[in-house]
Structure formats: C-alpha cells, structure tokens
SEBAVO-635364 format. One record per residue: chain; residue number from 1; x, y, z of N, C-alpha, C, O, CB in turn; residue in three letters. Coordinates in steps of 0.05 Angstrom, whole numbers, always signed. Glycine has a CB too. Layout:
{"A"; NUM; {X; Y; Z}; {X; Y; Z}; {X; Y; Z}; {X; Y; Z}; {X; Y; Z}; "Ala"}
...
END
This chain:
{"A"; 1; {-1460; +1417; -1891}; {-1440; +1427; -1872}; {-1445; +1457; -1868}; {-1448; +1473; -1886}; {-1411; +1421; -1882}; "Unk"}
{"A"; 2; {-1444; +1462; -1841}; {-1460; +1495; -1837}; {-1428; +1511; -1837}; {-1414; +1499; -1821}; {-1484; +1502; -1797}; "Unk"}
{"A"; 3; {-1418; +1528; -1848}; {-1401; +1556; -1843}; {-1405; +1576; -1827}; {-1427; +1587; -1825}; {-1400; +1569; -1862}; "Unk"}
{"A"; 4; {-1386; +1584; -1814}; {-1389; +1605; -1790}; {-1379; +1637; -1814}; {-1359; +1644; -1825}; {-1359; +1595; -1754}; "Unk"}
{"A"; 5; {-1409; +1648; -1810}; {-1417; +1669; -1835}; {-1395; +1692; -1819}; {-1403; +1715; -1823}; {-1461; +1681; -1838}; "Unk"}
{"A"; 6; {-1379; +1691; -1808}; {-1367; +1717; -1790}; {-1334; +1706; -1805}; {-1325; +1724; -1820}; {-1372; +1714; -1742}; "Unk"}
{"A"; 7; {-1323; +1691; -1805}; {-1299; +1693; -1815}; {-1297; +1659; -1832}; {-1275; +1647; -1828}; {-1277; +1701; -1788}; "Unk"}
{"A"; 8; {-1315; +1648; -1847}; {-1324; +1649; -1859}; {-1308; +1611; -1871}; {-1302; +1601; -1893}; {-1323; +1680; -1870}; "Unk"}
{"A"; 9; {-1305; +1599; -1840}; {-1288; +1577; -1834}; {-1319; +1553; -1838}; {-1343; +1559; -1834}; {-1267; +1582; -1797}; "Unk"}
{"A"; 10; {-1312; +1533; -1844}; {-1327; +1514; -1844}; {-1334; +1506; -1815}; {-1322; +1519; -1798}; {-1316; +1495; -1859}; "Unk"}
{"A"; 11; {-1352; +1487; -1806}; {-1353; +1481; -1778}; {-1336; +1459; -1776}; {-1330; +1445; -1795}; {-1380; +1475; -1766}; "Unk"}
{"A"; 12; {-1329; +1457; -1756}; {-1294; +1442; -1749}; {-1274; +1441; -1759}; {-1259; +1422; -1762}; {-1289; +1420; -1746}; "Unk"}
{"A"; 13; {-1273; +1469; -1768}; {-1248; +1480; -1776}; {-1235; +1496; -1766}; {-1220; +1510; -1779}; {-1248; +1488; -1794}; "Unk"}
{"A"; 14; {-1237; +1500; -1736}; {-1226; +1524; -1717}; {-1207; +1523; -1707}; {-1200; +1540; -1692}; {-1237; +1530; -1699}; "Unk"}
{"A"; 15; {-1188; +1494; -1716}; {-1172; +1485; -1712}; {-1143; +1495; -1729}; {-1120; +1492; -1721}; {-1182; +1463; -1713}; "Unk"}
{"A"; 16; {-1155; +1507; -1754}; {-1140; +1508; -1774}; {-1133; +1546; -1780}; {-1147; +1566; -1786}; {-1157; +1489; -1797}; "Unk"}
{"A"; 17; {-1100; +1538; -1775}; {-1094; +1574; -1781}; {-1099; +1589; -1762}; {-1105; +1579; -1740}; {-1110; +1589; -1802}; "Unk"}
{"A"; 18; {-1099; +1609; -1765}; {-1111; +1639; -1743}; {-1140; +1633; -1746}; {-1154; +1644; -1763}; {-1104; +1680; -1758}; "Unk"}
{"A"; 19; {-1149; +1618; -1732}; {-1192; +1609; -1723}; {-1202; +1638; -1720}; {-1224; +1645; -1728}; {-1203; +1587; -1681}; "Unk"}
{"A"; 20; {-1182; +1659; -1706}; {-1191; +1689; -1699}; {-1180; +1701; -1710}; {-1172; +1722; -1701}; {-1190; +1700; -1676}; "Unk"}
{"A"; 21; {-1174; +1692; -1740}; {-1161; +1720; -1760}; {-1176; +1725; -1780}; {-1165; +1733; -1801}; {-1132; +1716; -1775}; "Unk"}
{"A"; 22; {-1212; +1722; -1779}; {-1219; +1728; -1799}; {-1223; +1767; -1789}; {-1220; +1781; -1769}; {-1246; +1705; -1808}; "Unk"}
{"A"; 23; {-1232; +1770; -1816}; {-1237; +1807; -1816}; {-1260; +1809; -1806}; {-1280; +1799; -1815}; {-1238; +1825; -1847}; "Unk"}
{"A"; 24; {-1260; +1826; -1781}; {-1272; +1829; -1766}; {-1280; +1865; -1764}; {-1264; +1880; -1775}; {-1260; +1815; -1746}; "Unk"}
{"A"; 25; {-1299; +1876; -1754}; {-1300; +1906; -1759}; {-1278; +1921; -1739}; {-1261; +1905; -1730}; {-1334; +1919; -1753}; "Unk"}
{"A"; 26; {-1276; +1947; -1731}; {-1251; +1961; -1725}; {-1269; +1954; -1688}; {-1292; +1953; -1680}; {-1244; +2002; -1744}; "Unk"}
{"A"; 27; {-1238; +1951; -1674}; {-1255; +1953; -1639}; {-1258; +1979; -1637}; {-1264; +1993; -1656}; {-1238; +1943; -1607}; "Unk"}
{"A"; 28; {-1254; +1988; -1609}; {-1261; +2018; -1600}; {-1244; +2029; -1606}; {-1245; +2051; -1617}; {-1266; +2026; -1574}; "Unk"}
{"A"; 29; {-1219; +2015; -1599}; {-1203; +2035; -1596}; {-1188; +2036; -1623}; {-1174; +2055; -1621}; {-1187; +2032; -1572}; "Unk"}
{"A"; 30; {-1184; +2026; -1646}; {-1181; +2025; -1676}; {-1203; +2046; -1688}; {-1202; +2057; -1711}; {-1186; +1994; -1687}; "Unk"}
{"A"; 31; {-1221; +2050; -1672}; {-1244; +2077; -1675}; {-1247; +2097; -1670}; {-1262; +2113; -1681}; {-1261; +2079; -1669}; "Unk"}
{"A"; 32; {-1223; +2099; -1639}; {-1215; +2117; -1628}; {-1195; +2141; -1656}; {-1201; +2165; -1659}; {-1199; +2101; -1602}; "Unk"}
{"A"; 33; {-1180; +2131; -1668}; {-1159; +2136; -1686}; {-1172; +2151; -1701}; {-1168; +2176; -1701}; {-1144; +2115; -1700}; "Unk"}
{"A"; 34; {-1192; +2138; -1717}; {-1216; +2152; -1734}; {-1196; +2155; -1769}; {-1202; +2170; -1787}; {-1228; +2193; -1714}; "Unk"}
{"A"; 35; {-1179; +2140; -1767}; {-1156; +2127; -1786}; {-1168; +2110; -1811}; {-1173; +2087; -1805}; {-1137; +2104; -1766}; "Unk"}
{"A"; 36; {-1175; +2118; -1839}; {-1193; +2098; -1856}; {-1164; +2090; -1870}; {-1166; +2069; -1883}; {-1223; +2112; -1879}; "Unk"}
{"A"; 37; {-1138; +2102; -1870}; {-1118; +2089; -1876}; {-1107; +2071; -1857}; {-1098; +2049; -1863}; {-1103; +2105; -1882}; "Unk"}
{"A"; 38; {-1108; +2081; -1827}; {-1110; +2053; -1808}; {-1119; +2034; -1816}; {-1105; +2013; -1820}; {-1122; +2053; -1787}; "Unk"}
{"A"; 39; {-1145; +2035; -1820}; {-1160; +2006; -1821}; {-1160; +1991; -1851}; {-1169; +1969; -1855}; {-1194; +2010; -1811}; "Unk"}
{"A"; 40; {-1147; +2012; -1874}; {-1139; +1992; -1891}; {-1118; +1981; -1893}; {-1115; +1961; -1906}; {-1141; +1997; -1909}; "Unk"}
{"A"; 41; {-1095; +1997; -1875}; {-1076; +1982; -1869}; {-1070; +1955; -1858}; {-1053; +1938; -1863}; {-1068; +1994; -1859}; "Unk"}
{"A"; 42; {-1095; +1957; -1837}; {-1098; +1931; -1815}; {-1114; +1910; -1830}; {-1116; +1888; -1820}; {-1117; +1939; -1784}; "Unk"}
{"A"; 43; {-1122; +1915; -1849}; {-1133; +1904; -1866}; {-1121; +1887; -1895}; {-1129; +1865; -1902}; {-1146; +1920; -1868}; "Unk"}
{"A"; 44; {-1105; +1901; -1906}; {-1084; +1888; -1934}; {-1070; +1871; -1906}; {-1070; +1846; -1908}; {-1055; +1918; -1961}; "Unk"}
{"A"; 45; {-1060; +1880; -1883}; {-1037; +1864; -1868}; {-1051; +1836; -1853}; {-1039; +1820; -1839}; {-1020; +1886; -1843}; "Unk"}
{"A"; 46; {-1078; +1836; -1860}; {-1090; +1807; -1852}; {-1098; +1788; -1875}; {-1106; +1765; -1870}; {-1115; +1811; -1833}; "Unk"}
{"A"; 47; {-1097; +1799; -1902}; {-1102; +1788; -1926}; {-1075; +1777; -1929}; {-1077; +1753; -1935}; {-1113; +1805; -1948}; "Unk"}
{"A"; 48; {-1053; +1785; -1928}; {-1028; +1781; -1928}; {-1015; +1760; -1916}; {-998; +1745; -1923}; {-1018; +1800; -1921}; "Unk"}
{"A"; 49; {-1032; +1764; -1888}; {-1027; +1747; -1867}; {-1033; +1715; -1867}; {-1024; +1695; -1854}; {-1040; +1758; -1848}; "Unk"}
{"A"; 50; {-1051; +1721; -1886}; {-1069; +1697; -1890}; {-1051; +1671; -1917}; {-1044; +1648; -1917}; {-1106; +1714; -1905}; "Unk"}
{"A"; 51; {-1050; +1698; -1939}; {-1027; +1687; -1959}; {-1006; +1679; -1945}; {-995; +1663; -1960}; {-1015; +1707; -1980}; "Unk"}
{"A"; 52; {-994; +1680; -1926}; {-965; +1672; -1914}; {-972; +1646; -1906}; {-960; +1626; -1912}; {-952; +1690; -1888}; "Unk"}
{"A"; 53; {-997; +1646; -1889}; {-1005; +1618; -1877}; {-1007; +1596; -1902}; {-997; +1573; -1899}; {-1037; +1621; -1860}; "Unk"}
{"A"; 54; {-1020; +1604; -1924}; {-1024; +1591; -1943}; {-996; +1574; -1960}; {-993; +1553; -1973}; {-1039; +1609; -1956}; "Unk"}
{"A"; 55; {-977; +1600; -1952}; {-952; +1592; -1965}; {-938; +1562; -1950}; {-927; +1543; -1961}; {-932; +1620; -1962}; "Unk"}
{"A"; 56; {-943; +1567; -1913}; {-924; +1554; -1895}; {-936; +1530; -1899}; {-922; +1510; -1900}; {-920; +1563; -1864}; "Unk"}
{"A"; 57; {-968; +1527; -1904}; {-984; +1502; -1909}; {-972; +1486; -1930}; {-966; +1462; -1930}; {-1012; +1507; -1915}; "Unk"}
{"A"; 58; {-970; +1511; -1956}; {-963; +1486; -1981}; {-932; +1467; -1975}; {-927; +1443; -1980}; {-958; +1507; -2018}; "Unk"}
{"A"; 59; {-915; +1489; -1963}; {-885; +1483; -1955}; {-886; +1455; -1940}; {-875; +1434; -1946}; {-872; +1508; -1934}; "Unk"}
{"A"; 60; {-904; +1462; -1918}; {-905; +1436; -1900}; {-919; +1401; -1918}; {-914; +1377; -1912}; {-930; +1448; -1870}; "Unk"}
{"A"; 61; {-933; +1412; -1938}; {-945; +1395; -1953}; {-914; +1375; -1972}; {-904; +1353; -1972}; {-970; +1415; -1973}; "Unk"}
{"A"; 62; {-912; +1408; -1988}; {-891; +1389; -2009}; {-864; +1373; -1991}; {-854; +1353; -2001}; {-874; +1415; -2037}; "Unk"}
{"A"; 63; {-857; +1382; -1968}; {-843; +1384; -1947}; {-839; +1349; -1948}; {-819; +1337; -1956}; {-860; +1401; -1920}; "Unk"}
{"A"; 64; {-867; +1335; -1935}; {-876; +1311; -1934}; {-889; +1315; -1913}; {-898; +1293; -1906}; {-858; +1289; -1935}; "Unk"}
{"A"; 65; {-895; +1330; -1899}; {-920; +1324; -1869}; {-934; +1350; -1883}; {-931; +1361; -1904}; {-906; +1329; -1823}; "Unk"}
{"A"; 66; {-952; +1355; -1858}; {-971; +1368; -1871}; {-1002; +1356; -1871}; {-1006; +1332; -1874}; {-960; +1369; -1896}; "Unk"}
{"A"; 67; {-1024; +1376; -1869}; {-1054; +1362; -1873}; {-1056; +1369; -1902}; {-1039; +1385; -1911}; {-1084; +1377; -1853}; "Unk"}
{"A"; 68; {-1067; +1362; -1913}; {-1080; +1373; -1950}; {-1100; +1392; -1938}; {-1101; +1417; -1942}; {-1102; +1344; -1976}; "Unk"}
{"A"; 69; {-1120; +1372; -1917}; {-1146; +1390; -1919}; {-1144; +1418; -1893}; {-1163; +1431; -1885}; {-1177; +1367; -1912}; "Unk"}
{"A"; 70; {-1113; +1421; -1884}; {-1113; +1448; -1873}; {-1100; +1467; -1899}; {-1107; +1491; -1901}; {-1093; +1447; -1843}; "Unk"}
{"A"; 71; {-1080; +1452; -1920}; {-1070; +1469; -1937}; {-1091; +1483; -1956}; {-1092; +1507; -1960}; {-1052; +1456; -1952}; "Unk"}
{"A"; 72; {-1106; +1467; -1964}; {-1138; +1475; -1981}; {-1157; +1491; -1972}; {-1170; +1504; -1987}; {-1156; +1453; -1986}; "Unk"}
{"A"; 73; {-1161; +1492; -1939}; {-1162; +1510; -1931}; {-1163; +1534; -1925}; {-1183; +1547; -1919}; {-1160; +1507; -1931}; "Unk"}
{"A"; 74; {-1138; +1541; -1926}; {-1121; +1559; -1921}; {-1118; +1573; -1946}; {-1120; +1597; -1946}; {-1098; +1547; -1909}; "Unk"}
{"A"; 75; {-1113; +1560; -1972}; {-1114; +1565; -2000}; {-1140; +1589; -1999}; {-1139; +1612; -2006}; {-1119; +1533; -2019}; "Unk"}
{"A"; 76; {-1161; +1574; -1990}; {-1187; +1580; -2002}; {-1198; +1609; -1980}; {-1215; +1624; -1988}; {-1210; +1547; -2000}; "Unk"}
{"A"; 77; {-1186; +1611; -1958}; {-1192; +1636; -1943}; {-1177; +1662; -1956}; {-1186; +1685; -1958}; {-1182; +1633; -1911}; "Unk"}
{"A"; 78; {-1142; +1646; -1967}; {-1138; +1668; -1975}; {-1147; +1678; -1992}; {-1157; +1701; -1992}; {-1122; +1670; -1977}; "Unk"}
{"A"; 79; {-1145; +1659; -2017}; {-1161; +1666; -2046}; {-1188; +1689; -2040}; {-1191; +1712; -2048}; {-1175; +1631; -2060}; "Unk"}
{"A"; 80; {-1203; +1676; -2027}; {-1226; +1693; -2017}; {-1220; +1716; -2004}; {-1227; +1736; -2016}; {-1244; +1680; -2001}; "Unk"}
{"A"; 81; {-1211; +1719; -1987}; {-1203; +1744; -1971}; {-1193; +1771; -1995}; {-1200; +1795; -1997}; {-1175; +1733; -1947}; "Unk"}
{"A"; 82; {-1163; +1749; -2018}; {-1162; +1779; -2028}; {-1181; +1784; -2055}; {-1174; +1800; -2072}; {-1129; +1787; -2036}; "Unk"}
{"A"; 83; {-1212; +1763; -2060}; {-1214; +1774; -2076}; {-1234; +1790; -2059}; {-1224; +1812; -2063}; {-1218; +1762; -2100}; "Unk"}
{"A"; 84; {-1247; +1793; -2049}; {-1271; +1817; -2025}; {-1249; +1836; -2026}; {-1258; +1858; -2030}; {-1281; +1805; -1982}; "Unk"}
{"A"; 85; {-1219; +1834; -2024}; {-1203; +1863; -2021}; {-1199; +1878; -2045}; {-1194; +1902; -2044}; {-1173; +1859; -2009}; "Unk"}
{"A"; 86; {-1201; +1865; -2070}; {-1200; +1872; -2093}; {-1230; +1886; -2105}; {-1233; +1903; -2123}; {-1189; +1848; -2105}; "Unk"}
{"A"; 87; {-1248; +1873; -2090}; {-1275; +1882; -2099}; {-1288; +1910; -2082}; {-1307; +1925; -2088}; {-1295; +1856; -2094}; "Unk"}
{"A"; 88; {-1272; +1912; -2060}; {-1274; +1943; -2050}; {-1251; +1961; -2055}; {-1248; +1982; -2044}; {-1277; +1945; -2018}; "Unk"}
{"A"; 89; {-1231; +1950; -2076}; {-1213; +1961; -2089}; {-1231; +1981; -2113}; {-1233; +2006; -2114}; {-1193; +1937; -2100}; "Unk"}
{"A"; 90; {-1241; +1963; -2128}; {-1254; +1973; -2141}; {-1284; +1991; -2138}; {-1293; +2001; -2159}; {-1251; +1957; -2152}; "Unk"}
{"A"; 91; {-1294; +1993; -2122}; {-1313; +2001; -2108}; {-1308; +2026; -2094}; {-1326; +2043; -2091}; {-1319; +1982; -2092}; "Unk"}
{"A"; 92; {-1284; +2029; -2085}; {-1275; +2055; -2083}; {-1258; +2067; -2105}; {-1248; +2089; -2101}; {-1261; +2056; -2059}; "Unk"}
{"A"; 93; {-1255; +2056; -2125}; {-1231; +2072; -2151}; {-1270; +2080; -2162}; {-1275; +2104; -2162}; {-1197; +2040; -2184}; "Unk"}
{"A"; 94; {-1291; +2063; -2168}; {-1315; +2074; -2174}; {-1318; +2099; -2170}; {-1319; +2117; -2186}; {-1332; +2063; -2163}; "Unk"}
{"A"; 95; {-1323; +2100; -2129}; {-1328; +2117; -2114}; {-1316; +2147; -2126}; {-1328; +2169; -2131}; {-1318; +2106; -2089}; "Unk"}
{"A"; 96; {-1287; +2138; -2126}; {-1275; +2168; -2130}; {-1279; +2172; -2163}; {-1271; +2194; -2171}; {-1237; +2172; -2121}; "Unk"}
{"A"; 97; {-1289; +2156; -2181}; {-1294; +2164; -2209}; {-1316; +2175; -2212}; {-1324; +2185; -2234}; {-1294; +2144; -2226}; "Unk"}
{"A"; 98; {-1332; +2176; -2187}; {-1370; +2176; -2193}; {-1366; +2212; -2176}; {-1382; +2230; -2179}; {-1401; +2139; -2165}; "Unk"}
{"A"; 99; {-1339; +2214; -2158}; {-1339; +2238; -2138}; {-1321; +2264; -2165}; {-1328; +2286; -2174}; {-1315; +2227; -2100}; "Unk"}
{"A"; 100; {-1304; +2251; -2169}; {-1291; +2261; -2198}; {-1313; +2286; -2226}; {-1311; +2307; -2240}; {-1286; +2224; -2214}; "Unk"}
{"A"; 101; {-1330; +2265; -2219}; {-1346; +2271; -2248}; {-1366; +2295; -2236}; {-1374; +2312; -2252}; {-1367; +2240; -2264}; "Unk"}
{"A"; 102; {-1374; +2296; -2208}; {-1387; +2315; -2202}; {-1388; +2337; -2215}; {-1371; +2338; -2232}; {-1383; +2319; -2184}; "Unk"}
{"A"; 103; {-1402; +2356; -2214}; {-1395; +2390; -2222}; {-1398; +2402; -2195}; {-1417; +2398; -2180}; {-1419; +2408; -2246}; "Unk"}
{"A"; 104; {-1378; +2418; -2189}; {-1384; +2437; -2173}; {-1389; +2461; -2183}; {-1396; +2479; -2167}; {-1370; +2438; -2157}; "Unk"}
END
C-alpha cells in the first residue's frame, strides 16, 4: 500500500479527517510576516488539531457508530505529528545549548 509522503495519509485515505491538514511549509503570505513564532504557532495549533479529531473519532466509536479504521487513523497521524513536534522540540532546546556554550 503506497502513502502520500506530503501529509503522510495512506492511499484511500483522503476521505478521512482534514485530507488537507497535513503540515505543509509556510505560503507567501505566512512568509510575508517573517514570524518563526507565527509558524510555530500555526503549527502546535495543527498538531492539536489533529488530537481533537482523534478525540471526536474515539467518542463517535465508544458512542456506537463510528469507522475503527478512520479512528486508528486518526490516532496514528496524531501520535505521529506530535512526536516530529517533540523531535524539533528538542532539536532546537540542542540548538540553543550548542549557541549557549559558544565563547564570545
């Protein structure tokens, strides 16, 4: 089964959730701003976004309707999404430990 490497959905799964909410780079005008707190903002608020979907899925599940294989899903974008956010979490606490230690 091939995956669409851009937001990172199985193939015929475009059906399921925000199909156009994976993290995508900043447009023009999000570039225009020149904002790196913008775009981490716009960024935790689509990891977030994603956990909510995950939440309304399980709800609709234990609920009694519901797909499994949109809740699992949905589970599995978020799971993934915040750990990539956690791993440039750390990648920048690095960053400023490696900028820290400099001598000037």
């Amino acid at each position: 089964m091939a995956a669409d490497p851009i937001n990172g959905s199985p193939a015929g799964a475009g059906a399921i959730g925000n199909a156009s909410g994976g993290i995508k780079p900043a447009s023009g005008a999000d570039k225009a701003d020149g904002s790196f707190e913008a775009l981490l903002d716009e960024t935790i608020g689509k990891v977030a976004s994603l956990q909510k979907e995950t939440e309304k899925a399980i709800a609709e599940i234990t609920g009694g309707g519901g797909d499994i294989v949109e809740a699992m899903v949905a589970m599995q974008k978020a799971d993934l999404s915040f750990q990539v956010m956690v791993e440039v979490r750390n990648k920048l606490v690095s960053a400023y430990e490696e900028i820290m230690r400099m001598q000037v």
